[in-house]
PDB file of N, CA, C and O in Angstrom:
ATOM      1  N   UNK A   1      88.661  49.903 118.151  1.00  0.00           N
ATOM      2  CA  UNK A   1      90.037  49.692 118.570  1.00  0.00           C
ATOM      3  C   UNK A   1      90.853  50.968 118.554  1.00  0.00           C
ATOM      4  O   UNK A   1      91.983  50.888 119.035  1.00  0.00           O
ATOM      5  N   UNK A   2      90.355  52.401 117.963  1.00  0.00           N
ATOM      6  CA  UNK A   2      91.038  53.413 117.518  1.00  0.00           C
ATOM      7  C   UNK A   2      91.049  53.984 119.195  1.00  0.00           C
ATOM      8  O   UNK A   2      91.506  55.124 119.279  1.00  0.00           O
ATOM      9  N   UNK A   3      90.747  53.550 120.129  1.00  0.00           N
ATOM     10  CA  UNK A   3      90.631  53.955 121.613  1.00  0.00           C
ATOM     11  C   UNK A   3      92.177  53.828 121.945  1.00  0.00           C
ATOM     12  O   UNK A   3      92.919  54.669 122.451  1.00  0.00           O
ATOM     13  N   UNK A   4      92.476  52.431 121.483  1.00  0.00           N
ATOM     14  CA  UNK A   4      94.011  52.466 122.269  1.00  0.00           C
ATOM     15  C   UNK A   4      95.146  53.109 121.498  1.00  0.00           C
ATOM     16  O   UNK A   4      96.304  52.790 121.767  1.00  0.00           O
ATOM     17  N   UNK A   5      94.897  53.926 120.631  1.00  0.00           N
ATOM     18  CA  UNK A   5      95.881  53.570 119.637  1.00  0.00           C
ATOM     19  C   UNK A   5      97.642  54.606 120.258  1.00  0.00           C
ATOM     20  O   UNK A   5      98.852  54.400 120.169  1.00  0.00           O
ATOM     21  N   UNK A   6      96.608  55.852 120.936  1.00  0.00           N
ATOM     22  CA  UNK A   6      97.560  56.720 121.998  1.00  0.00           C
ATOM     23  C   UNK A   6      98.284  55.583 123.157  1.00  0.00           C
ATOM     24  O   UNK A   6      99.402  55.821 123.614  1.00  0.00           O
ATOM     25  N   UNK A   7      97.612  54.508 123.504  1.00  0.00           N
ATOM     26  CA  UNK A   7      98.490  53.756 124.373  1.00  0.00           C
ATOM     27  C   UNK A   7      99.382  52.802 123.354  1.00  0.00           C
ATOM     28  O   UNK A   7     100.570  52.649 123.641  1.00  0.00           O
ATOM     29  N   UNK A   8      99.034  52.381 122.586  1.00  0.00           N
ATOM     30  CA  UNK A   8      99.979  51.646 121.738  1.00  0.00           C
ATOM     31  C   UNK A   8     101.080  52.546 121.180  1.00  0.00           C
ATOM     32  O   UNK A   8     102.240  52.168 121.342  1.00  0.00           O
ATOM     33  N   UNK A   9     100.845  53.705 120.537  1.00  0.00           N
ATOM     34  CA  UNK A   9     101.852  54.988 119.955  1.00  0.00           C
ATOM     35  C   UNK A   9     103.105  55.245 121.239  1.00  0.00           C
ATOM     36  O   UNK A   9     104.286  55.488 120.991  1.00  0.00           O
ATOM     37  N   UNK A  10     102.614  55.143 122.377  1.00  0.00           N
ATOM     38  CA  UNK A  10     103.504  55.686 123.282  1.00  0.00           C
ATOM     39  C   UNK A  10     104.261  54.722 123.922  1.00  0.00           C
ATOM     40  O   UNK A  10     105.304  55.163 124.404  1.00  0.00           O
ATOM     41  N   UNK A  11     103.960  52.997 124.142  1.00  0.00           N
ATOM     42  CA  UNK A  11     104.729  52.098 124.124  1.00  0.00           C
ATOM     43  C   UNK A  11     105.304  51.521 122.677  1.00  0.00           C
ATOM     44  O   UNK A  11     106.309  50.813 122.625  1.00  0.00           O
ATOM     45  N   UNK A  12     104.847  51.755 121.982  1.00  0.00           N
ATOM     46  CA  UNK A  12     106.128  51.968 121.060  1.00  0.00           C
ATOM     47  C   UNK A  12     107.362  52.621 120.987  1.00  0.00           C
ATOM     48  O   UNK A  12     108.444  52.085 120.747  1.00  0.00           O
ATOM     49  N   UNK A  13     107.063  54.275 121.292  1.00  0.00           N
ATOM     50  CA  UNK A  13     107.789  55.010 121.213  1.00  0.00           C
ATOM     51  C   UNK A  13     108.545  54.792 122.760  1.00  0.00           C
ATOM     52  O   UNK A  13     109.105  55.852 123.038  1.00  0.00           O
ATOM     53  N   UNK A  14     108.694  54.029 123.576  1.00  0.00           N
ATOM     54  CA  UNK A  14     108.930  53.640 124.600  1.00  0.00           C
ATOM     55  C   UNK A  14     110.010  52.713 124.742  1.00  0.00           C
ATOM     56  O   UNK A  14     110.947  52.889 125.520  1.00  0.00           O
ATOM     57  N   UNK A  15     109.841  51.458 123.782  1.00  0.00           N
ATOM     58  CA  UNK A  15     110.823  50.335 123.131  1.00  0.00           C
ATOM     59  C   UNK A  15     111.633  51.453 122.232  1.00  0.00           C
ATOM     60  O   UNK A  15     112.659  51.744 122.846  1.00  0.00           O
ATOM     61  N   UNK A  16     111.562  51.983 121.331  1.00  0.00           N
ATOM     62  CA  UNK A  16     112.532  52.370 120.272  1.00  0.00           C
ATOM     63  C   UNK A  16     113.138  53.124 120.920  1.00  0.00           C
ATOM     64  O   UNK A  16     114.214  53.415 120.398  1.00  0.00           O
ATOM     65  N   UNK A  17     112.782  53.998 122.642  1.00  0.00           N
ATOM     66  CA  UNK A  17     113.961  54.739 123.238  1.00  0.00           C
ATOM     67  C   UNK A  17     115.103  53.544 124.115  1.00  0.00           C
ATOM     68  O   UNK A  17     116.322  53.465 124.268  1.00  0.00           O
ATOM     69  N   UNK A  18     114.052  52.845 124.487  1.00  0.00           N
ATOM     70  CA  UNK A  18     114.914  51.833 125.330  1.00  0.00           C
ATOM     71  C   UNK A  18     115.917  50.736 123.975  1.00  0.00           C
ATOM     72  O   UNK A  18     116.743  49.909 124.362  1.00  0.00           O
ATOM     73  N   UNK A  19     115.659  50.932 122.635  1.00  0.00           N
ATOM     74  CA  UNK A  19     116.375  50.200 121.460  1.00  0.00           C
ATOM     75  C   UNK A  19     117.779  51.207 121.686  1.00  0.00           C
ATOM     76  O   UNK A  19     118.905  50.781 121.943  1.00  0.00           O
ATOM     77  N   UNK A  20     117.367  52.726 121.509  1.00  0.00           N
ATOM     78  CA  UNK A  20     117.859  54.039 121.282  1.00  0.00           C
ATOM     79  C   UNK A  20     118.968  53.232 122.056  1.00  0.00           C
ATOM     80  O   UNK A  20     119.875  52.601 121.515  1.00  0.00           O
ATOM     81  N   UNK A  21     118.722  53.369 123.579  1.00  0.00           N
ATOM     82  CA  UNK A  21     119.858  53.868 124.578  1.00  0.00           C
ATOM     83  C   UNK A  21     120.392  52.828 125.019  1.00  0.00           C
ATOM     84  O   UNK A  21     120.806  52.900 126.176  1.00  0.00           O
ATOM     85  N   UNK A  22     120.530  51.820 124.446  1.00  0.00           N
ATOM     86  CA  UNK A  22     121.329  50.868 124.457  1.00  0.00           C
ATOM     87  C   UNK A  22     122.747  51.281 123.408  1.00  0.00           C
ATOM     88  O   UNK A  22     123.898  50.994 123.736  1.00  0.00           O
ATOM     89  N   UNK A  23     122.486  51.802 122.471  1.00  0.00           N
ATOM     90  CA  UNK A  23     123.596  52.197 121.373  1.00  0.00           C
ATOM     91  C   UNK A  23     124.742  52.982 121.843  1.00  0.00           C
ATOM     92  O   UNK A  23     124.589  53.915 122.632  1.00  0.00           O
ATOM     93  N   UNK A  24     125.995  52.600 121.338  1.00  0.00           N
ATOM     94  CA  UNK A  24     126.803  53.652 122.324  1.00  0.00           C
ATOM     95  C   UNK A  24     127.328  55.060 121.654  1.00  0.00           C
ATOM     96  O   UNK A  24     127.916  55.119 120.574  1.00  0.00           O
ATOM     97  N   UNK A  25     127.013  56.164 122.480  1.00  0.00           N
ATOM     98  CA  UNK A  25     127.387  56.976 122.352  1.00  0.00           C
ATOM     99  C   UNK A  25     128.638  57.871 122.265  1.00  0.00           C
ATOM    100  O   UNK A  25     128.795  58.986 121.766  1.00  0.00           O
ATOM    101  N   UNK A  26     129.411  57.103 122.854  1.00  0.00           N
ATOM    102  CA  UNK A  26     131.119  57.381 122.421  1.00  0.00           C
ATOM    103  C   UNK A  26     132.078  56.217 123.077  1.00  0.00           C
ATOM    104  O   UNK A  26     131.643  55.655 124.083  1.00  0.00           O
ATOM    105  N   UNK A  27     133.164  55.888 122.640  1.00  0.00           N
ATOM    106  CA  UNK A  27     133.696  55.184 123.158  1.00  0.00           C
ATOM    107  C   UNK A  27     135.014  55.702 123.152  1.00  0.00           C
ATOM    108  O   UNK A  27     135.316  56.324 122.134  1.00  0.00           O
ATOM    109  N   UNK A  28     136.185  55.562 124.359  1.00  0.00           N
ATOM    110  CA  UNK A  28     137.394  56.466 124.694  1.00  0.00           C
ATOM    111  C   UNK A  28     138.251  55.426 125.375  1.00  0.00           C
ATOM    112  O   UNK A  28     137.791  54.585 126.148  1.00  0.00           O
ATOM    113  N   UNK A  29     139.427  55.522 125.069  1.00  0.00           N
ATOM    114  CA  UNK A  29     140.833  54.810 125.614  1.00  0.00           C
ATOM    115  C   UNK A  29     141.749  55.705 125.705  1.00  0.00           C
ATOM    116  O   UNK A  29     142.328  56.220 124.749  1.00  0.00           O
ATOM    117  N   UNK A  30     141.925  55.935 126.847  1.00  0.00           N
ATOM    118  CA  UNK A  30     143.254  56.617 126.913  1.00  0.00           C
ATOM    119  C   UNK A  30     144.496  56.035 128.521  1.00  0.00           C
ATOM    120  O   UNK A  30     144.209  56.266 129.696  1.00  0.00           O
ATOM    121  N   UNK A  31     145.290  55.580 128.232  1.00  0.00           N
ATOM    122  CA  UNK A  31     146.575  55.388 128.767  1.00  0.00           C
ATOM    123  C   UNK A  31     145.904  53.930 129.578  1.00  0.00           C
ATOM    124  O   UNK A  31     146.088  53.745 130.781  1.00  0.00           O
ATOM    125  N   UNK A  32     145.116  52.966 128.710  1.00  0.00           N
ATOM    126  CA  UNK A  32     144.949  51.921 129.723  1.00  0.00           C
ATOM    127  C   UNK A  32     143.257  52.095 130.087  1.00  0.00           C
ATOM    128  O   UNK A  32     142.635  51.147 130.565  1.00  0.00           O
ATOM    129  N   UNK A  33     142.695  53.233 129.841  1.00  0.00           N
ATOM    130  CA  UNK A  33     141.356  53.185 130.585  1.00  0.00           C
ATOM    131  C   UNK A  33     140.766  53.425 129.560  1.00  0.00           C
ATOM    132  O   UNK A  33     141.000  54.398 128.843  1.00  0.00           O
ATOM    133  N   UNK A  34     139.584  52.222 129.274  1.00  0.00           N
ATOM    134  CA  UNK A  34     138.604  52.436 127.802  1.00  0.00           C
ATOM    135  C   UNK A  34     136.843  52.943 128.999  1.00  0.00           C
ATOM    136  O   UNK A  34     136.458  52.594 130.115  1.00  0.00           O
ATOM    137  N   UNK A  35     136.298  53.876 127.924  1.00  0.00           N
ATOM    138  CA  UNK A  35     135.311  54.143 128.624  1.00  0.00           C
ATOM    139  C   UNK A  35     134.259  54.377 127.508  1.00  0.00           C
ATOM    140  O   UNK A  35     134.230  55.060 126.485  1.00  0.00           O
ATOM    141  N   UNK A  36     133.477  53.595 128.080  1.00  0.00           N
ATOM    142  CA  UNK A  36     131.772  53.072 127.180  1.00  0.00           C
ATOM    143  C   UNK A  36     130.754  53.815 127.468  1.00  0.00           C
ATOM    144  O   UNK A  36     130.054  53.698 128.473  1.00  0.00           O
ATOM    145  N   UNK A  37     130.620  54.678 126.523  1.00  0.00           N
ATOM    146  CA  UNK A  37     129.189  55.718 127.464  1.00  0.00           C
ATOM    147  C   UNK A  37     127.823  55.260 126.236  1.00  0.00           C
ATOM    148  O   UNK A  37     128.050  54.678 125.175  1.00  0.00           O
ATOM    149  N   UNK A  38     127.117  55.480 126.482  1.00  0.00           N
ATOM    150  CA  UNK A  38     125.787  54.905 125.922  1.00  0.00           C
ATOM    151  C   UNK A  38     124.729  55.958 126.212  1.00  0.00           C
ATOM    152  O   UNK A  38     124.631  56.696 127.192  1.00  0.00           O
ATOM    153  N   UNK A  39     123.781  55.833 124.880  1.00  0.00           N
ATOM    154  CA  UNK A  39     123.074  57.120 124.493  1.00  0.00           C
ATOM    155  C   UNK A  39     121.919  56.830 126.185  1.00  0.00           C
ATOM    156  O   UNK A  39     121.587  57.935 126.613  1.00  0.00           O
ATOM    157  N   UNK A  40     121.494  55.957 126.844  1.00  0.00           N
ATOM    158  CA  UNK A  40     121.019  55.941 127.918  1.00  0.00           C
ATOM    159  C   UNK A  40     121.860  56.967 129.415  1.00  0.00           C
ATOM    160  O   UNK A  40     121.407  57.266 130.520  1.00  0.00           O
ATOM    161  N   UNK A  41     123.127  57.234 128.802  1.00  0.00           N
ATOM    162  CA  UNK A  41     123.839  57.880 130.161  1.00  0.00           C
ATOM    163  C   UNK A  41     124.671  56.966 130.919  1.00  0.00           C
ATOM    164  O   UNK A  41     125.433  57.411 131.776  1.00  0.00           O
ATOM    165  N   UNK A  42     124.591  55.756 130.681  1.00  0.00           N
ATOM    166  CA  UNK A  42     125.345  54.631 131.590  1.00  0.00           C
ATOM    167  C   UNK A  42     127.136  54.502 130.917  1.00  0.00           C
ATOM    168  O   UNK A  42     127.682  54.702 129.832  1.00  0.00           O
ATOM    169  N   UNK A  43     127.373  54.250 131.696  1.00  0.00           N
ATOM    170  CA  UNK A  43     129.296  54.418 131.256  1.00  0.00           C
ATOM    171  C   UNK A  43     129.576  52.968 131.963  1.00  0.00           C
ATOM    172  O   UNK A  43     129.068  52.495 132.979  1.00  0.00           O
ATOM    173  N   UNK A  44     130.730  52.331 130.923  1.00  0.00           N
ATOM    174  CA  UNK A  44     131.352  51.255 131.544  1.00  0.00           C
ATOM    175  C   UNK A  44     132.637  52.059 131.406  1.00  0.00           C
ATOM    176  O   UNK A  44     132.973  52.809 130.490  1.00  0.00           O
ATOM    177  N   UNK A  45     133.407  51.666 132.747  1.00  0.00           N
ATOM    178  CA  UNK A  45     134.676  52.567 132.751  1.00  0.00           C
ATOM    179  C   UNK A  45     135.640  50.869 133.321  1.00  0.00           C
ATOM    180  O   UNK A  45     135.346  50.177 134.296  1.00  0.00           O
ATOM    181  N   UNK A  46     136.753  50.634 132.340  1.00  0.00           N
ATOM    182  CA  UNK A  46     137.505  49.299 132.535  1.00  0.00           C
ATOM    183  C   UNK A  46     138.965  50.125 132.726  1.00  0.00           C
ATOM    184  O   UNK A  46     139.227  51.069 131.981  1.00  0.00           O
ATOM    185  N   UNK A  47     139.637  49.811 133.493  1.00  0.00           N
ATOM    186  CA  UNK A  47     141.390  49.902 133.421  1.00  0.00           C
ATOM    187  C   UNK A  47     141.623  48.591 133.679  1.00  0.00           C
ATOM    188  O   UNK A  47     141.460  47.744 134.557  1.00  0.00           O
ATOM    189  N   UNK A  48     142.339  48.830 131.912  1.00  0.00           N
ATOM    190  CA  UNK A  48     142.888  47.434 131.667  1.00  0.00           C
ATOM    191  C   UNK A  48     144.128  47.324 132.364  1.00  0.00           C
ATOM    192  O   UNK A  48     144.613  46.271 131.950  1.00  0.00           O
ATOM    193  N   UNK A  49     145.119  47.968 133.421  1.00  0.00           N
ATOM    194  CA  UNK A  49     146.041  48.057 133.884  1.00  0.00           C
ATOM    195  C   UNK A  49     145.972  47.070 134.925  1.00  0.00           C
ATOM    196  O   UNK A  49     146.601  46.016 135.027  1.00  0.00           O
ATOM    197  N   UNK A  50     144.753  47.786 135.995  1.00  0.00           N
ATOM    198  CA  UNK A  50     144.225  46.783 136.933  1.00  0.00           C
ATOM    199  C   UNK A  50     143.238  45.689 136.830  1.00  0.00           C
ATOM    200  O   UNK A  50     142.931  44.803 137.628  1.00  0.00           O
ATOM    201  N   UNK A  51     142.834  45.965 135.687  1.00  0.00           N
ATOM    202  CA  UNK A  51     141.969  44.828 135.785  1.00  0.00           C
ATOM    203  C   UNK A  51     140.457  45.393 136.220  1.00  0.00           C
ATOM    204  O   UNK A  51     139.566  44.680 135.761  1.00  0.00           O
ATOM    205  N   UNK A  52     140.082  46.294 136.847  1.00  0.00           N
ATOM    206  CA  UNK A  52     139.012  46.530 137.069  1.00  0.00           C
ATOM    207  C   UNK A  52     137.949  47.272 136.335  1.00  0.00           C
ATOM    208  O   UNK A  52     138.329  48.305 135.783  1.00  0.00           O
ATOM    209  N   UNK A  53     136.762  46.969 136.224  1.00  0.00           N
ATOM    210  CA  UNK A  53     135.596  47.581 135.595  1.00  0.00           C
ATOM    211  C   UNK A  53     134.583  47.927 136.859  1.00  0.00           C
ATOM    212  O   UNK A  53     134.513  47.398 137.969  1.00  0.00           O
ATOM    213  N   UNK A  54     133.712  49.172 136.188  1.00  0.00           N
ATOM    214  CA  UNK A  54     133.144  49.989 136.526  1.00  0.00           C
ATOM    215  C   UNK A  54     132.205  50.302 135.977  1.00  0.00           C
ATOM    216  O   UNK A  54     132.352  50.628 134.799  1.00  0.00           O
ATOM    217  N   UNK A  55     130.897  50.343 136.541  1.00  0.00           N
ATOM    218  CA  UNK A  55     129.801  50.905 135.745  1.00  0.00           C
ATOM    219  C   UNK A  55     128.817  51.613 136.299  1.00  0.00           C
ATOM    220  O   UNK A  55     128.078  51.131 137.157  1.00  0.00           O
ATOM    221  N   UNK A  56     128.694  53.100 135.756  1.00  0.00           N
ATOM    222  CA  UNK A  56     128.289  53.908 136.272  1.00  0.00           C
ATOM    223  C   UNK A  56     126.668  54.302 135.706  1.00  0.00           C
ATOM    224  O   UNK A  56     126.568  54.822 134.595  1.00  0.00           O
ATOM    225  N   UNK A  57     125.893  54.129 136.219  1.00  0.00           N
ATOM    226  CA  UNK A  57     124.413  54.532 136.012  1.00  0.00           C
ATOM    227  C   UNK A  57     124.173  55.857 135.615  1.00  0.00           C
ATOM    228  O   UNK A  57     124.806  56.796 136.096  1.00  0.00           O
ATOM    229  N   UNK A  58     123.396  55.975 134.862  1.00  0.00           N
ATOM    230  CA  UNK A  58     122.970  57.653 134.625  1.00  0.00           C
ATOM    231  C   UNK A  58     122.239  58.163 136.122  1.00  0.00           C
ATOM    232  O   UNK A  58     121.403  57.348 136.511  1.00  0.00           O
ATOM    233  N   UNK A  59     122.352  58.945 136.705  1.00  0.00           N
ATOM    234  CA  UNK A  59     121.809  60.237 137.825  1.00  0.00           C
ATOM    235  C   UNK A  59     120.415  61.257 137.391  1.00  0.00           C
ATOM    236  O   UNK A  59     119.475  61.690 138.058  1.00  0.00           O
ATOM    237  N   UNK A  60     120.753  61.371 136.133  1.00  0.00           N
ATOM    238  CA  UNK A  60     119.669  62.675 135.544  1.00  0.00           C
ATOM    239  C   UNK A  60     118.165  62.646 135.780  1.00  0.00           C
ATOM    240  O   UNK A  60     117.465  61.659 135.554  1.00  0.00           O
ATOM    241  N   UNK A  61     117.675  63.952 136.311  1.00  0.00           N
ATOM    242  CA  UNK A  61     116.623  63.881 136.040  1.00  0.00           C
ATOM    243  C   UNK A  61     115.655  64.098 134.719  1.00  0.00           C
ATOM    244  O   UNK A  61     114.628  64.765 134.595  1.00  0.00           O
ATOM    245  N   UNK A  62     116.320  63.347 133.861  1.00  0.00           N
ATOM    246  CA  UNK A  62     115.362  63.253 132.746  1.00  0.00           C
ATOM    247  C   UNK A  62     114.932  62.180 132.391  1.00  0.00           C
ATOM    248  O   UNK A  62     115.567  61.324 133.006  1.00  0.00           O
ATOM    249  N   UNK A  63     114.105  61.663 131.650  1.00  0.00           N
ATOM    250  CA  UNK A  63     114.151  60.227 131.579  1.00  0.00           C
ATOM    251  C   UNK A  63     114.183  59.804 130.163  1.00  0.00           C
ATOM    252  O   UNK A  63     114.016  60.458 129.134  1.00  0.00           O
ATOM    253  N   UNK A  64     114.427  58.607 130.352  1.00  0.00           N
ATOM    254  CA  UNK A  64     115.448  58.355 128.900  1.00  0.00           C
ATOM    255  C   UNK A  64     114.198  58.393 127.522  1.00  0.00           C
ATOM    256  O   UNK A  64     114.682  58.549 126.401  1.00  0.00           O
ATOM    257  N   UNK A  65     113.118  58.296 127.591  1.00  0.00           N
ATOM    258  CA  UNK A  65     112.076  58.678 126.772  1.00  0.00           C
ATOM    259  C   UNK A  65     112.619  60.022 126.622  1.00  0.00           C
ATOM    260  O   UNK A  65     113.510  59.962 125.775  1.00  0.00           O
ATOM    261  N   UNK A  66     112.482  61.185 127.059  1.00  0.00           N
ATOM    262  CA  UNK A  66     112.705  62.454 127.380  1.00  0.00           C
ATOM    263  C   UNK A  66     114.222  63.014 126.206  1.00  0.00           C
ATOM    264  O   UNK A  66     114.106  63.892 125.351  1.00  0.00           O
ATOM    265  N   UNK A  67     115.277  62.382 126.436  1.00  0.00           N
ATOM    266  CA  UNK A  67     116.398  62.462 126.254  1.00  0.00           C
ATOM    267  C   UNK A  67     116.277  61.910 124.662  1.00  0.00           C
ATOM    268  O   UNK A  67     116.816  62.505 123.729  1.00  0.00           O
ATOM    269  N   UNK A  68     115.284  60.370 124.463  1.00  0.00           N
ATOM    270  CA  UNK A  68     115.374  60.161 122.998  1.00  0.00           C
ATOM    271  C   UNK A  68     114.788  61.350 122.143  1.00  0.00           C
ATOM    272  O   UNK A  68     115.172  61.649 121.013  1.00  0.00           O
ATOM    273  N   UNK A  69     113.725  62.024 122.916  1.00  0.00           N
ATOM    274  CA  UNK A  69     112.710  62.789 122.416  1.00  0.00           C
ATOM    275  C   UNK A  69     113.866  63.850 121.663  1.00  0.00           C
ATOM    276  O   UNK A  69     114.014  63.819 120.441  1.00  0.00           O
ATOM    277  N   UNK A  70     114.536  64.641 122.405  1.00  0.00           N
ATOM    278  CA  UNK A  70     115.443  65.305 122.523  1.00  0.00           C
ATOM    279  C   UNK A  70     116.477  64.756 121.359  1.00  0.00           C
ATOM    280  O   UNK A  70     117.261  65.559 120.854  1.00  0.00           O
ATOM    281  N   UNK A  71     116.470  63.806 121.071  1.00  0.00           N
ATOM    282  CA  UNK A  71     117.703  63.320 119.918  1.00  0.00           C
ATOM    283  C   UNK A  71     116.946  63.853 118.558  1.00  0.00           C
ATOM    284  O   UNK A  71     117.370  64.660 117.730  1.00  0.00           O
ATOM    285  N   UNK A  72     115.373  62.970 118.593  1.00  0.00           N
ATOM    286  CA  UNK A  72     114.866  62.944 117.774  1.00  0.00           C
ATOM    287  C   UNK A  72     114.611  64.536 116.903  1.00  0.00           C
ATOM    288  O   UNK A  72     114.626  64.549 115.672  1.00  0.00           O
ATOM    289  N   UNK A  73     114.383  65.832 117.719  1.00  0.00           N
ATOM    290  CA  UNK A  73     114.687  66.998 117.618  1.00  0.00           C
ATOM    291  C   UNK A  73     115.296  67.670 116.999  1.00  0.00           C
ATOM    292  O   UNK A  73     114.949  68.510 116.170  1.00  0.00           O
ATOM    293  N   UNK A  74     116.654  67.245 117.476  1.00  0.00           N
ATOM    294  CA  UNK A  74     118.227  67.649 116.897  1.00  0.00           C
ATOM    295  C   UNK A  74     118.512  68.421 118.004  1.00  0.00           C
ATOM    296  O   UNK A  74     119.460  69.200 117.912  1.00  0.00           O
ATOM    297  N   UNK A  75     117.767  68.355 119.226  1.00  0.00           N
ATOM    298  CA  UNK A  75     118.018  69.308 120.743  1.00  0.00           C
ATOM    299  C   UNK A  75     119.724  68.806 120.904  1.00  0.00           C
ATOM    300  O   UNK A  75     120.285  67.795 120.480  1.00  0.00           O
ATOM    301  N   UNK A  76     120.076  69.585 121.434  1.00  0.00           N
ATOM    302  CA  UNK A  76     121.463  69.464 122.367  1.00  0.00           C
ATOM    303  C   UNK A  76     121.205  68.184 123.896  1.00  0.00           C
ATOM    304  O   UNK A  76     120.423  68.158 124.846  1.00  0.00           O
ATOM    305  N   UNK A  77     122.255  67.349 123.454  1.00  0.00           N
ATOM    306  CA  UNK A  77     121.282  66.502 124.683  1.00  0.00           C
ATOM    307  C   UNK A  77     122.698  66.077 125.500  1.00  0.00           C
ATOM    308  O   UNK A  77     122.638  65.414 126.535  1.00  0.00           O
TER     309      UNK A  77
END
């Protein structure tokens, strides 16, 4: 069984980034507009003025394995 154990190690470490980047990474209100950013890169952007929400996807070419890797480090991320 010691065959899989590199495929099991790396879907592990796969879930605990996708656990990772669900967590939020800062959260901001200013004059009416609260904004939700999350260690994945995704932002919920709400103005509570209008009423509208917004949610913006991460762009990067890194991938979010990549980026936990990078936490795990102490890299600048």
């Amino acid at each position: 069984m010691t065959e899989f154990d590199d495929v099991v190690q790396r879907q592990k470490f796969r879930l605990q980034a996708e656990e990772w980047g669900k967590q939020l990474k800062y959260y901001h209100y200013n004059d009416g507009v609260r904004t939700i950013e999350f260690n994945n890169g995704n932002k919920l952007v709400e103005n509570t003025n209008t009423d509208k929400v917004q949610v913006i996807r991460f762009k990067g070419n890194e991938s979010l394995v990549d980026r936990f890797a990078k936490f795990l480090r102490g890299d600048k991320w």
